[in-house]
C-alpha positions in Angstrom: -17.3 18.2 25.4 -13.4 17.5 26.4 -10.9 18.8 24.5 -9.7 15.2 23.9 -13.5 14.6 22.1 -13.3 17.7 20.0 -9.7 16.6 18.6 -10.5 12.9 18.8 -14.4 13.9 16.7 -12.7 15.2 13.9 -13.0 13.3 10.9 -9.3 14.6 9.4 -8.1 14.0 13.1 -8.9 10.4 13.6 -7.7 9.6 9.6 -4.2 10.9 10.6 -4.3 8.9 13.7 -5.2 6.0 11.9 -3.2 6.5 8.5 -0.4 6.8 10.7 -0.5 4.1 13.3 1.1 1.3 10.8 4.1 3.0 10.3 5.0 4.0 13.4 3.7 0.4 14.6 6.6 -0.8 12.0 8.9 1.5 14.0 8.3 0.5 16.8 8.7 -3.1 15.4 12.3 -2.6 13.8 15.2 -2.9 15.8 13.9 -5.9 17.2 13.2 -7.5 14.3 16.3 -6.9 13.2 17.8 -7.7 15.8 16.0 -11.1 16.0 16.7 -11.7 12.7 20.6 -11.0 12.6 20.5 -13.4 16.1 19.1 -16.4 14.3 21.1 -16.0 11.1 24.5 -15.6 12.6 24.3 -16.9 15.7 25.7 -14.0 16.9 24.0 -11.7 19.9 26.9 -8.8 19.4 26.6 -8.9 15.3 22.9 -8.7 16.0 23.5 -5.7 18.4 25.8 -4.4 15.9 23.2 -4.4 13.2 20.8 -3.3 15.5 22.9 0.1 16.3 24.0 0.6 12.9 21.0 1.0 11.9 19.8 3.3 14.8 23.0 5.5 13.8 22.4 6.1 10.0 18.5 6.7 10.5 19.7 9.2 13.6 22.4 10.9 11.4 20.1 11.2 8.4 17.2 12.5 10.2 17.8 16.2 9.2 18.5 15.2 6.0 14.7 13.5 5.4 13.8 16.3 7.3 15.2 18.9 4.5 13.6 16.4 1.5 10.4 17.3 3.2 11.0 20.6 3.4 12.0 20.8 0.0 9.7 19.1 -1.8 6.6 18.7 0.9 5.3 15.6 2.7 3.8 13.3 -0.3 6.7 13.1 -3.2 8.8 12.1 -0.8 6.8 9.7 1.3 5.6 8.1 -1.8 9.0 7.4 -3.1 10.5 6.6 0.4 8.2 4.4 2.3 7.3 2.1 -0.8 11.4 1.9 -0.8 11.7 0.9 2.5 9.5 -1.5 2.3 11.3 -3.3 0.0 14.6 -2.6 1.5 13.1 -4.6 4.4 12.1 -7.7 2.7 15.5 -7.5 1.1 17.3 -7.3 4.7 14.6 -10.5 5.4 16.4 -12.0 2.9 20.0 -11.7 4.2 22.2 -14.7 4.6 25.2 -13.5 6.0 26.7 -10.9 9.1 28.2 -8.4 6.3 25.3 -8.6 4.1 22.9 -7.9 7.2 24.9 -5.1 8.8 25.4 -3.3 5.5 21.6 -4.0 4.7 20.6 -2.9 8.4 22.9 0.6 7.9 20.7 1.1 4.3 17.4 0.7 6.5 18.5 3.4 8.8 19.5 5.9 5.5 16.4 5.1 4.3 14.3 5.3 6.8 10.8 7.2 5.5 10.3 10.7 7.9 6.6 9.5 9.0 7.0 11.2 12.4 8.5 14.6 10.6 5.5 14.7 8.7 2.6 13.9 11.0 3.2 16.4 13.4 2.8 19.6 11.1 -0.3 17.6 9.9 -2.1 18.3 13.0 -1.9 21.9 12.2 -4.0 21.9 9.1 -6.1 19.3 10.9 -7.5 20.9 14.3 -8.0 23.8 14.8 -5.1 26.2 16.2 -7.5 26.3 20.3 -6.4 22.3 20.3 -2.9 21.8 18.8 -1.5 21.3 22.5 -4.5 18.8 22.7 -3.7 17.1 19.3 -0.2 17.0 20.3 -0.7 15.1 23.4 -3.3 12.8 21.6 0.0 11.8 18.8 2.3 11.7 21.6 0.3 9.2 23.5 0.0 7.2 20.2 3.6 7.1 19.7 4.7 6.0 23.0 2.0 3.4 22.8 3.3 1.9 19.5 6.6 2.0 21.5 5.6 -0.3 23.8 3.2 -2.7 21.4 5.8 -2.5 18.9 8.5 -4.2 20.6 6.2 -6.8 22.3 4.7 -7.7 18.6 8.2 -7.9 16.9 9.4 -10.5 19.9 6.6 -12.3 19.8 6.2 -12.9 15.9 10.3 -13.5 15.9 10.7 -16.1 18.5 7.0 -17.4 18.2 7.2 -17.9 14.1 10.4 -16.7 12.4 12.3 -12.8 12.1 11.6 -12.6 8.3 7.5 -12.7 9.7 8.4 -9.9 12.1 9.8 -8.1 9.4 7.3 -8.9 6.7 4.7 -7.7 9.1 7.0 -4.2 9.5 7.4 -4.3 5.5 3.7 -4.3 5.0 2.7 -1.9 7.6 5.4 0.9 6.4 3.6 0.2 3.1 0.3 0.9 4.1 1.2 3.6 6.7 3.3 5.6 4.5 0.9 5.5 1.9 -2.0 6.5 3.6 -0.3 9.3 4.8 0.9 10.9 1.4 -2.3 10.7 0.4 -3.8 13.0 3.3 
């Protein structure tokens, strides 16, 4: 049996892969939703790219900051405060009207944003065992890069097939499930 099978067999293995597929689906859904969204509401292509960067420097600057709250006070209180939070926060950005009201929203997604990447990988620790973290590790990684590329590709297509505020429904719900799931592994 391949190392890939072992990791890939076990049962707490393929829950976090699963639990944690939504949310970093959402993620990977984001910025172009937002983007999308800001596009359509102002008309705008720079505002939209301003939103869209805004939001990529708050949850960038704050990083380390989510990153102590999980070191603080573990993975679940926070993720089960944080990623029901941001789930509203972005069905209240889907309901901005205006460029100030979006760009301000769009900076509150990136302060919020929940840590589900900070907390998965430590999770593979307790999860395989120690012979086939390098192999758990590369198993996530290909996950995330392939959410990296579906993400984008589901957020443009729901945005300019439907409307932004499904895009960003869609990314509201699977934060929801995703972040849940994961606080309670």
């Amino acid at each position: 049996m391949s190392r890939y099978s072992q990791v890939l067999s076990n049962k707490s293995g393929q829950y976090l892969l699963i639990s944690s597929f939504p949310a970093r689906l959402a993620y990977g859904m984001i910025s172009l939703s937002i983007f999308f969204k800001v596009q359509q509401t102002t008309g705008s292509i720079a505002i939209a790219g301003l939103a869209t960067g805004v939001n990529g420097i708050t949850g960038a600057t704050t990083a380390g900051l989510r990153g102590t709250i999980i070191d603080k006070f573990g993975m679940k209180i926070p993720l089960r405060i944080l990623a029901p939070g941001y789930a509203f926060l972005i069905l209240l950005f889907a309901s901005g009207t205006n460029k100030t009201e979006l760009v301000v929203y769009a900076a509150i997604l990136g302060f919020s944003a929940p840590p589900i990447n900070l907390s998965v990988r430590p999770l593979w620790k307790v999860t395989v065992p120690q012979d086939q973290i390098r192999t758990a590790y590369a198993i996530d990684t290909a996950v995330m890069n392939s959410v990296g590329v579906f993400g984008p590709l589901i957020a443009t297509s729901v945005a300019l097939g439907s409307t932004p505020e499904l895009a960003l429904q869609i990314c509201s719900a699977l934060i929801f499930i995703g972040g849940g799931a994961l606080s309670l592994s």
